[in-house]
PyMOL CGO cylinders between C-alpha atoms (Angstrom):
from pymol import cmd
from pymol.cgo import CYLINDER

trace = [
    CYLINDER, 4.84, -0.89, -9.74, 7.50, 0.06, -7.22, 0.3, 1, 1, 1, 1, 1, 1,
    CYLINDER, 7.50, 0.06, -7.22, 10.39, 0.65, -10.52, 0.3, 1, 1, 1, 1, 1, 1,
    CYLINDER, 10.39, 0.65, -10.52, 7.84, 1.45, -12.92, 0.3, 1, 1, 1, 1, 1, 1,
    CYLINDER, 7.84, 1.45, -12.92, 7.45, 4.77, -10.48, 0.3, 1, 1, 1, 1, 1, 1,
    CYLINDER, 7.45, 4.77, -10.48, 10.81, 5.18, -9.59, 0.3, 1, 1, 1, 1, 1, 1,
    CYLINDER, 10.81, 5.18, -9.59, 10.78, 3.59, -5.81, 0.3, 1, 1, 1, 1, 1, 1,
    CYLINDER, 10.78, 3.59, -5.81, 13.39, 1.00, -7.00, 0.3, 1, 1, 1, 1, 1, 1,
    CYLINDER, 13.39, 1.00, -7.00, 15.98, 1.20, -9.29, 0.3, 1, 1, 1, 1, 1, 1,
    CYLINDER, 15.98, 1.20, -9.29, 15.41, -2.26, -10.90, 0.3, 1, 1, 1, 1, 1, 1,
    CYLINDER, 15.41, -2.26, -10.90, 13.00, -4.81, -10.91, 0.3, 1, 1, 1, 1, 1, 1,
    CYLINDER, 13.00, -4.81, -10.91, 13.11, -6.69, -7.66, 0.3, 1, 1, 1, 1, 1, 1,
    CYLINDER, 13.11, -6.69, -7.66, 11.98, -10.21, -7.74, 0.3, 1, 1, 1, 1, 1, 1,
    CYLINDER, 11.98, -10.21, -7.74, 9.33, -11.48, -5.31, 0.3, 1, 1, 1, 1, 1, 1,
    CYLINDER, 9.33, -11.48, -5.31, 12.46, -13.37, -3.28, 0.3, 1, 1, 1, 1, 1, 1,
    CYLINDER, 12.46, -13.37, -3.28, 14.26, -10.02, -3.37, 0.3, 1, 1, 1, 1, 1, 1,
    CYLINDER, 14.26, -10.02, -3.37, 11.49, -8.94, -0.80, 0.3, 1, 1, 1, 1, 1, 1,
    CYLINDER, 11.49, -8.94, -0.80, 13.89, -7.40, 2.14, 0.3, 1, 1, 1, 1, 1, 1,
    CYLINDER, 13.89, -7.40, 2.14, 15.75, -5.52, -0.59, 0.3, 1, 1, 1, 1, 1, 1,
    CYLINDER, 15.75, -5.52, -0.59, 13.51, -2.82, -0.27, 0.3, 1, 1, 1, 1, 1, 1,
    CYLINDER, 13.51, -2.82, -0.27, 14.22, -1.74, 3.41, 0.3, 1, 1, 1, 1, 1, 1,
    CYLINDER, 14.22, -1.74, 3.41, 17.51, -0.44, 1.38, 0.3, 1, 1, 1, 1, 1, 1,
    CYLINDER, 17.51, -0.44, 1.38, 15.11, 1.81, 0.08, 0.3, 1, 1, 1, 1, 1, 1,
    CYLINDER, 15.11, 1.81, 0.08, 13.37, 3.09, 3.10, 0.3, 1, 1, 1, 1, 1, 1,
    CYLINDER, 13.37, 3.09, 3.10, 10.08, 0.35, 1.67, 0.3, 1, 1, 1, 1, 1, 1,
    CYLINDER, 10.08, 0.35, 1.67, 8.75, -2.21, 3.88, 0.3, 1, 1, 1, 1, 1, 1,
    CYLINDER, 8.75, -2.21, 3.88, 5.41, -4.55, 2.85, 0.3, 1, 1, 1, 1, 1, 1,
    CYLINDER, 5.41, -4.55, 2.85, 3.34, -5.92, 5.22, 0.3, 1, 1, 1, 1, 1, 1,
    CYLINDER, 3.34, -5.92, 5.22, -0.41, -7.46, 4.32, 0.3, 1, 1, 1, 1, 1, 1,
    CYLINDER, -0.41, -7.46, 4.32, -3.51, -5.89, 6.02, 0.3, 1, 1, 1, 1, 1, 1,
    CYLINDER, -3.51, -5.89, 6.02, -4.90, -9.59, 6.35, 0.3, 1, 1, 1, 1, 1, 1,
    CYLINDER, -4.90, -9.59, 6.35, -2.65, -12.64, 6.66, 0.3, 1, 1, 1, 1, 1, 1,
    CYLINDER, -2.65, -12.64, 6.66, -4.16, -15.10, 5.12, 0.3, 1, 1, 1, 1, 1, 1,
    CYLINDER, -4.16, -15.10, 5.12, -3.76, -15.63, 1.61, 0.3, 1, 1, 1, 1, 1, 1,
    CYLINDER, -3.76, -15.63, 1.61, -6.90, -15.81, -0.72, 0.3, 1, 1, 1, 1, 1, 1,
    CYLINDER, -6.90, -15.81, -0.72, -7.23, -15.71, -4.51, 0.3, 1, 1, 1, 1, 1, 1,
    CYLINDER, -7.23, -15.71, -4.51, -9.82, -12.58, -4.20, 0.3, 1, 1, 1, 1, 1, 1,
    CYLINDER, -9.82, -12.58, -4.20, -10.89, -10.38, -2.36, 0.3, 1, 1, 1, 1, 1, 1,
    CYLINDER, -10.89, -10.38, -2.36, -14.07, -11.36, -2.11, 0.3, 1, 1, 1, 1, 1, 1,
    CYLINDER, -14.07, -11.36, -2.11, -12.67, -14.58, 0.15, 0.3, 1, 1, 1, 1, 1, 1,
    CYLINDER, -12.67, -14.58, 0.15, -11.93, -12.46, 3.34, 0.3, 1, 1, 1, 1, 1, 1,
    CYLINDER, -11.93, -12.46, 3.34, -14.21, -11.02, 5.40, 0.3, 1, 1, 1, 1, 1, 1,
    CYLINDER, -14.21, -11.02, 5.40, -15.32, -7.63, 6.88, 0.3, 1, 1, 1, 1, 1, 1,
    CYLINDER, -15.32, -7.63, 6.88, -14.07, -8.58, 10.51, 0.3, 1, 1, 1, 1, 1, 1,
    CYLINDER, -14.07, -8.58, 10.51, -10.71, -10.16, 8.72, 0.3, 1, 1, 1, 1, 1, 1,
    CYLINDER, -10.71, -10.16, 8.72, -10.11, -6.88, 7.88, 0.3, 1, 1, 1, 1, 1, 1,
    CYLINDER, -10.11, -6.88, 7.88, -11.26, -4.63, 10.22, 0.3, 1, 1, 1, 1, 1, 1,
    CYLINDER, -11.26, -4.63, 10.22, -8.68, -6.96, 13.15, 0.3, 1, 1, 1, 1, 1, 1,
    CYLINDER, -8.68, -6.96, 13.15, -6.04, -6.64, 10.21, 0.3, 1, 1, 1, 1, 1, 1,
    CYLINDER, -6.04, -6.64, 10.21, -6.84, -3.03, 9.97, 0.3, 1, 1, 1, 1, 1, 1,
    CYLINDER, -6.84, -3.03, 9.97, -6.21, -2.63, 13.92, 0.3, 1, 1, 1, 1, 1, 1,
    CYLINDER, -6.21, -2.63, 13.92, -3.03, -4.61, 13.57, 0.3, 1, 1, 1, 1, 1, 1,
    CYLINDER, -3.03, -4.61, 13.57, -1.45, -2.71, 11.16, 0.3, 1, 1, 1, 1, 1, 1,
    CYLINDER, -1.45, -2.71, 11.16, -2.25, 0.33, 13.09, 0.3, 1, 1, 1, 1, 1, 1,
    CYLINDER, -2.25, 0.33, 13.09, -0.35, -0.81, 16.12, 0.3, 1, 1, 1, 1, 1, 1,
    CYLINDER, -0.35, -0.81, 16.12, 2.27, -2.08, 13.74, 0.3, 1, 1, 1, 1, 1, 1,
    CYLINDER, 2.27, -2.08, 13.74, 2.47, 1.52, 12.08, 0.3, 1, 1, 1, 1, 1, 1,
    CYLINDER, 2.47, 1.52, 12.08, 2.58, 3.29, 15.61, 0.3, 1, 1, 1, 1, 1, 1,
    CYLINDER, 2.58, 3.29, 15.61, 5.78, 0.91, 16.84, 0.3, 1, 1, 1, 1, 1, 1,
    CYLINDER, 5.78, 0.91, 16.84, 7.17, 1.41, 14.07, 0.3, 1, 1, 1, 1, 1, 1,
    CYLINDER, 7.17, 1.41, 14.07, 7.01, 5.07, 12.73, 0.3, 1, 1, 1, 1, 1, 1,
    CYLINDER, 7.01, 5.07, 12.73, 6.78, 5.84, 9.38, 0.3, 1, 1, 1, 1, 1, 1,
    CYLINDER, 6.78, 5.84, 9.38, 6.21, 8.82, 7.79, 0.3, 1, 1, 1, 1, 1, 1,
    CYLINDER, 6.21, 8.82, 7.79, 3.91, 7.15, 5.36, 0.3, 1, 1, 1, 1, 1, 1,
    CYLINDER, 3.91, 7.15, 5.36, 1.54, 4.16, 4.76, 0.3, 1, 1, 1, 1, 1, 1,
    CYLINDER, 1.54, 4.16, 4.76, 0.72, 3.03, 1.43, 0.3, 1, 1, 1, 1, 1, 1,
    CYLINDER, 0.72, 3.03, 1.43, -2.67, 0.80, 1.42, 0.3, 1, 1, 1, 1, 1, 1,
    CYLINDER, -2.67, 0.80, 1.42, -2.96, -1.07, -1.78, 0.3, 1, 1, 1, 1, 1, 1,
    CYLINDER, -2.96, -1.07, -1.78, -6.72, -1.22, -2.85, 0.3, 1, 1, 1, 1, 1, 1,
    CYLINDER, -6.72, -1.22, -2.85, -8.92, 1.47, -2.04, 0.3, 1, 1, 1, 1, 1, 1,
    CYLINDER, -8.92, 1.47, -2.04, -11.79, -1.32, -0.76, 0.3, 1, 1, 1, 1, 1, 1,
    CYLINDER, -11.79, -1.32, -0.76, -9.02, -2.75, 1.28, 0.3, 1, 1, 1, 1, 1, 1,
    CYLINDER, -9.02, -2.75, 1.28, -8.86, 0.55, 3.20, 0.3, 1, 1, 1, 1, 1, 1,
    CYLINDER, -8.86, 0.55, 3.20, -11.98, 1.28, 3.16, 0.3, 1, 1, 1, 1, 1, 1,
    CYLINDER, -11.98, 1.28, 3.16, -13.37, -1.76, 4.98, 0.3, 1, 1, 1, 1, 1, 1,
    CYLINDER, -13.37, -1.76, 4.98, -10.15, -1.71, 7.37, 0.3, 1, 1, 1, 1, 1, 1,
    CYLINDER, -10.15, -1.71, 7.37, -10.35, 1.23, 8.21, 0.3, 1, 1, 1, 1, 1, 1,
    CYLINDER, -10.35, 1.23, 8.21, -13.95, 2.20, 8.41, 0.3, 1, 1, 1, 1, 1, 1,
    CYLINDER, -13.95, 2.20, 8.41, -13.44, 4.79, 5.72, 0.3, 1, 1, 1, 1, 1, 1,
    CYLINDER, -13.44, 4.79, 5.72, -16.26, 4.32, 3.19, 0.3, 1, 1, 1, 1, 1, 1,
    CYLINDER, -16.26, 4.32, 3.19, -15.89, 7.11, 1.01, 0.3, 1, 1, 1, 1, 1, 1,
    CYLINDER, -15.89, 7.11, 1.01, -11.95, 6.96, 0.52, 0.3, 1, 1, 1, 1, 1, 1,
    CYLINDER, -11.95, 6.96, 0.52, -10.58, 7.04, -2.89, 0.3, 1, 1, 1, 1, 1, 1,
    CYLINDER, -10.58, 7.04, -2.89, -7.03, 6.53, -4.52, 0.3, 1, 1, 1, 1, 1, 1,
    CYLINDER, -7.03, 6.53, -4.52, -4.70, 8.68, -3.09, 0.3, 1, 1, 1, 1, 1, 1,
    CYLINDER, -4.70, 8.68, -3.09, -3.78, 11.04, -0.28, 0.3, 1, 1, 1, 1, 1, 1,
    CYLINDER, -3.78, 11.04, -0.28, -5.87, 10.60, 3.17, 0.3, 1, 1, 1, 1, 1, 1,
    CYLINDER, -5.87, 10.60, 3.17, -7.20, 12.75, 5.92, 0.3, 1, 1, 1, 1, 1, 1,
    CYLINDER, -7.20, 12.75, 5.92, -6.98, 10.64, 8.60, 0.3, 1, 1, 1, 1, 1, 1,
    CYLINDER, -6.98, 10.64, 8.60, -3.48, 9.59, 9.59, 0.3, 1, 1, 1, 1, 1, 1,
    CYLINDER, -3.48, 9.59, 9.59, -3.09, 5.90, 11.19, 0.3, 1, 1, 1, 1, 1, 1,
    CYLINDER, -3.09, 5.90, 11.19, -0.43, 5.16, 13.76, 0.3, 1, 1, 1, 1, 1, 1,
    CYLINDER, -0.43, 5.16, 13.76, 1.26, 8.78, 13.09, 0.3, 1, 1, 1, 1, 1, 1,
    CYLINDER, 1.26, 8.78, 13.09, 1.93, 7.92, 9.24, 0.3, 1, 1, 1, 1, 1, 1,
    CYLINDER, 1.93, 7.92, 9.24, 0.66, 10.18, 6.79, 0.3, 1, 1, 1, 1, 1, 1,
    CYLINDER, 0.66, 10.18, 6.79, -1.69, 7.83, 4.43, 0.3, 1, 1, 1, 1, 1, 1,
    CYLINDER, -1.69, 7.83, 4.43, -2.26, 7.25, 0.63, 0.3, 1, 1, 1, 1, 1, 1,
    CYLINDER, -2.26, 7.25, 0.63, -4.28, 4.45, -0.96, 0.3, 1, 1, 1, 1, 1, 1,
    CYLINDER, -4.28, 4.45, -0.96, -3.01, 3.11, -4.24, 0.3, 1, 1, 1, 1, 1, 1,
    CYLINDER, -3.01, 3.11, -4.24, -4.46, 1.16, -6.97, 0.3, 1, 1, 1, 1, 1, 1,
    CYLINDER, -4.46, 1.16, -6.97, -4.46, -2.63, -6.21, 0.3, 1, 1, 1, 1, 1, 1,
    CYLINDER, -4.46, -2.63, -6.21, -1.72, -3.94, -9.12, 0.3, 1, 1, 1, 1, 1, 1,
    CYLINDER, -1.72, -3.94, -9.12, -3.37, -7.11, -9.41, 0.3, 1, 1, 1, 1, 1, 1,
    CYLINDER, -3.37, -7.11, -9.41, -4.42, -8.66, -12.71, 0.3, 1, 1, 1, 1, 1, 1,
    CYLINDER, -4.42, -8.66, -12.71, -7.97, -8.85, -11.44, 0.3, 1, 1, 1, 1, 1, 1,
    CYLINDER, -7.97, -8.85, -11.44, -8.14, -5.27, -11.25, 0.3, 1, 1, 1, 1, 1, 1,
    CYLINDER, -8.14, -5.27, -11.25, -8.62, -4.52, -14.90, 0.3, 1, 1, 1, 1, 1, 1,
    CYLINDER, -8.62, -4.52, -14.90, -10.28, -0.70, -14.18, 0.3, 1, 1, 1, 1, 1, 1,
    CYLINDER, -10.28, -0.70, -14.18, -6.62, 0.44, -13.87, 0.3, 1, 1, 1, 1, 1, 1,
    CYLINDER, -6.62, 0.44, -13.87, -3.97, 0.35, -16.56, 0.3, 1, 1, 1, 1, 1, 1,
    CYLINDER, -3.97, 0.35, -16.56, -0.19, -0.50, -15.46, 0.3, 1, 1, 1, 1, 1, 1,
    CYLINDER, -0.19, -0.50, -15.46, 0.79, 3.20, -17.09, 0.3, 1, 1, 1, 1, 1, 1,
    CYLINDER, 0.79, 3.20, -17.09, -2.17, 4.66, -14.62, 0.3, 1, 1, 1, 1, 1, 1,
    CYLINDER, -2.17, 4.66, -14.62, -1.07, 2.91, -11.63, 0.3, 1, 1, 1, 1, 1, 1,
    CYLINDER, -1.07, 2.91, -11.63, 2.39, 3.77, -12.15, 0.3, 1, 1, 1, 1, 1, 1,
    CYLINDER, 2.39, 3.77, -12.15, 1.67, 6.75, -12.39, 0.3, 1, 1, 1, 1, 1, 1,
    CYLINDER, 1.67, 6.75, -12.39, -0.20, 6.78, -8.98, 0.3, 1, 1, 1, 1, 1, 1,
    CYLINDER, -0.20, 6.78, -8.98, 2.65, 4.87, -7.36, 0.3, 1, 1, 1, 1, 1, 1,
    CYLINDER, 2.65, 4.87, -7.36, 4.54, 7.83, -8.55, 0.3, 1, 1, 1, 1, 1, 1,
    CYLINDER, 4.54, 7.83, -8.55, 2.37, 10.62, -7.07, 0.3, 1, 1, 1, 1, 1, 1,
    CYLINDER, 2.37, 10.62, -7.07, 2.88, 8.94, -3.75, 0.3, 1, 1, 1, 1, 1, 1,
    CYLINDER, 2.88, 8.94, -3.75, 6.57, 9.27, -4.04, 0.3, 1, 1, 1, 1, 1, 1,
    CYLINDER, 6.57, 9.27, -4.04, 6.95, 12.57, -5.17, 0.3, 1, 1, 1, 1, 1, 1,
    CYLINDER, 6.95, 12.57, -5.17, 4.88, 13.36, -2.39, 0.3, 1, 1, 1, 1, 1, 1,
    CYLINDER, 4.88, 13.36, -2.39, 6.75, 11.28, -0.29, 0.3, 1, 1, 1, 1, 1, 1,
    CYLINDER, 6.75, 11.28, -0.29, 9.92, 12.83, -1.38, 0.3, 1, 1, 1, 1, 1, 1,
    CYLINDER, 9.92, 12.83, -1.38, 11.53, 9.30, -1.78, 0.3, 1, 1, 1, 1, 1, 1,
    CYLINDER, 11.53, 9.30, -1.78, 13.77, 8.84, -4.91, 0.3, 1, 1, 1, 1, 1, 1,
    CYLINDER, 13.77, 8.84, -4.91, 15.12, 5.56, -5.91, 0.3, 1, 1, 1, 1, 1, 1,
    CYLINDER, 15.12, 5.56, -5.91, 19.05, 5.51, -5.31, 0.3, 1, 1, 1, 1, 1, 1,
    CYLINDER, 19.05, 5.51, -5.31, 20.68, 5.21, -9.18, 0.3, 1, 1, 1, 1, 1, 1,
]
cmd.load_cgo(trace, "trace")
Protein backbone atom coordinates (compact mmCIF):
# COMPACT_ATOMS: atom_id res chain seq x y z
CA UNK A 1 0.00 0.00 0.00
CA UNK A 2 2.82 2.40 0.79
CA UNK A 3 3.89 2.52 -3.49
CA UNK A 4 0.56 1.77 -4.60
CA UNK A 5 -0.15 5.51 -3.00
CA UNK A 6 2.90 7.03 -3.83
CA UNK A 7 4.81 6.90 -0.20
CA UNK A 8 7.59 4.81 -1.86
CA UNK A 9 8.92 4.84 -5.07
CA UNK A 10 9.16 1.01 -5.48
CA UNK A 11 8.04 -1.90 -3.88
CA UNK A 12 9.99 -2.45 -0.70
CA UNK A 13 10.31 -5.94 0.47
CA UNK A 14 9.38 -6.91 4.03
CA UNK A 15 13.49 -7.13 4.78
CA UNK A 16 13.74 -3.68 3.19
CA UNK A 17 11.88 -2.50 6.45
CA UNK A 18 14.41 0.51 7.59
CA UNK A 19 14.33 1.73 3.99
CA UNK A 20 11.51 3.72 4.72
CA UNK A 21 13.02 6.15 7.37
CA UNK A 22 14.63 7.45 3.85
CA UNK A 23 11.28 8.43 3.34
CA UNK A 24 10.38 10.19 6.48
CA UNK A 25 8.08 6.40 7.28
CA UNK A 26 8.67 4.52 10.34
CA UNK A 27 6.33 1.21 11.44
CA UNK A 28 5.90 0.28 14.72
CA UNK A 29 2.95 -2.37 15.94
CA UNK A 30 0.31 -1.13 18.49
CA UNK A 31 0.62 -4.71 20.17
CA UNK A 32 3.80 -6.80 20.06
CA UNK A 33 2.88 -9.94 19.92
CA UNK A 34 2.18 -11.53 16.81
CA UNK A 35 -1.28 -13.29 16.24
CA UNK A 36 -2.94 -14.60 13.07
CA UNK A 37 -6.22 -12.31 13.85
CA UNK A 38 -7.31 -9.95 15.48
CA UNK A 39 -9.57 -11.55 17.34
CA UNK A 40 -6.37 -13.33 19.33
CA UNK A 41 -5.39 -10.11 21.33
CA UNK A 42 -7.16 -8.67 23.84
CA UNK A 43 -8.85 -5.37 24.93
CA UNK A 44 -6.14 -4.65 27.71
CA UNK A 45 -3.30 -5.86 24.97
CA UNK A 46 -4.31 -3.04 23.29
CA UNK A 47 -5.31 -0.49 25.37
CA UNK A 48 -1.18 -0.92 27.23
CA UNK A 49 -0.09 -1.00 23.42
CA UNK A 50 -2.20 1.98 22.82
CA UNK A 51 -0.41 3.87 25.89
CA UNK A 52 2.93 2.77 24.56
CA UNK A 53 2.71 4.03 21.36
CA UNK A 54 1.58 7.25 22.77
CA UNK A 55 4.71 7.75 24.77
CA UNK A 56 6.58 6.43 21.79
CA UNK A 57 4.81 9.16 19.51
CA UNK A 58 5.50 12.02 22.15
CA UNK A 59 9.57 11.09 22.27
CA UNK A 60 9.59 10.93 19.14
CA UNK A 61 7.61 13.73 17.29
CA UNK A 62 5.93 13.21 14.32
CA UNK A 63 3.77 15.21 12.57
CA UNK A 64 1.55 12.28 11.86
CA UNK A 65 0.44 8.77 13.02
CA UNK A 66 -1.03 6.39 10.74
CA UNK A 67 -3.10 3.53 12.73
CA UNK A 68 -3.79 0.64 10.47
CA UNK A 69 -7.33 -0.80 11.27
CA UNK A 70 -9.94 1.36 12.40
CA UNK A 71 -10.90 -1.43 15.39
CA UNK A 72 -7.26 -1.33 16.21
CA UNK A 73 -7.68 2.36 17.12
CA UNK A 74 -10.64 2.22 18.34
CA UNK A 75 -10.05 -0.23 21.17
CA UNK A 76 -6.45 1.45 21.79
CA UNK A 77 -7.43 4.35 21.99
CA UNK A 78 -10.81 4.39 23.59
CA UNK A 79 -12.29 5.93 20.48
CA UNK A 80 -15.43 3.91 19.66
CA UNK A 81 -16.94 5.77 17.02
CA UNK A 82 -13.68 6.45 14.84
CA UNK A 83 -13.75 5.69 11.25
CA UNK A 84 -11.09 5.55 8.34
CA UNK A 85 -9.39 8.57 8.08
CA UNK A 86 -8.49 11.90 9.62
CA UNK A 87 -8.89 12.18 13.64
CA UNK A 88 -9.86 14.75 16.18
CA UNK A 89 -7.93 13.83 18.85
CA UNK A 90 -4.19 14.10 18.35
CA UNK A 91 -1.90 11.42 20.33
CA UNK A 92 1.57 12.30 21.51
CA UNK A 93 1.42 15.76 19.41
CA UNK A 94 0.95 13.82 15.96
CA UNK A 95 -1.86 14.70 13.93
CA UNK A 96 -3.82 11.17 13.43
CA UNK A 97 -5.45 9.17 10.51
CA UNK A 98 -6.70 5.59 10.62
CA UNK A 99 -6.27 3.56 7.49
CA UNK A 100 -7.75 0.49 6.17
CA UNK A 101 -6.07 -2.68 7.63
CA UNK A 102 -4.26 -4.18 4.14
CA UNK A 103 -4.59 -7.57 5.29
CA UNK A 104 -6.08 -10.37 3.22
CA UNK A 105 -8.60 -11.00 5.96
CA UNK A 106 -10.02 -7.73 5.46
CA UNK A 107 -12.02 -8.44 2.35
CA UNK A 108 -14.60 -5.15 2.93
CA UNK A 109 -11.79 -3.10 1.31
CA UNK A 110 -10.44 -3.45 -2.19
CA UNK A 111 -6.48 -2.89 -2.77
CA UNK A 112 -7.61 0.13 -5.40
CA UNK A 113 -9.82 1.57 -2.23
CA UNK A 114 -7.16 1.30 0.23
CA UNK A 115 -4.70 2.76 -1.96
CA UNK A 116 -6.51 5.19 -2.46
CA UNK A 117 -6.92 5.93 1.34
CA UNK A 118 -3.19 5.48 1.86
CA UNK A 119 -3.10 8.22 -0.65
CA UNK A 120 -5.47 10.71 1.03
CA UNK A 121 -3.23 10.47 4.04
CA UNK A 122 -0.30 11.60 2.06
CA UNK A 123 -1.61 14.28 0.21
CA UNK A 124 -2.68 15.44 3.40
CA UNK A 125 0.43 14.76 4.81
CA UNK A 126 2.19 16.57 2.11
CA UNK A 127 4.75 13.65 1.77
CA UNK A 128 5.72 12.71 -1.86
CA UNK A 129 7.76 9.74 -2.65
CA UNK A 130 11.36 10.88 -3.89
CA UNK A 131 11.48 9.67 -7.92
Amino acid sequence: MLHASGFTPRLLRPDEERELLKYGLGITNVVQRASAQADELSAEEYREGGRRLARKVSRLRPRWLAVVGVTAYRTAFGERTARIGPQEQPIGGARVWVLPNPSGLNARWTPKAMAEEFSRLREAAGAQAER
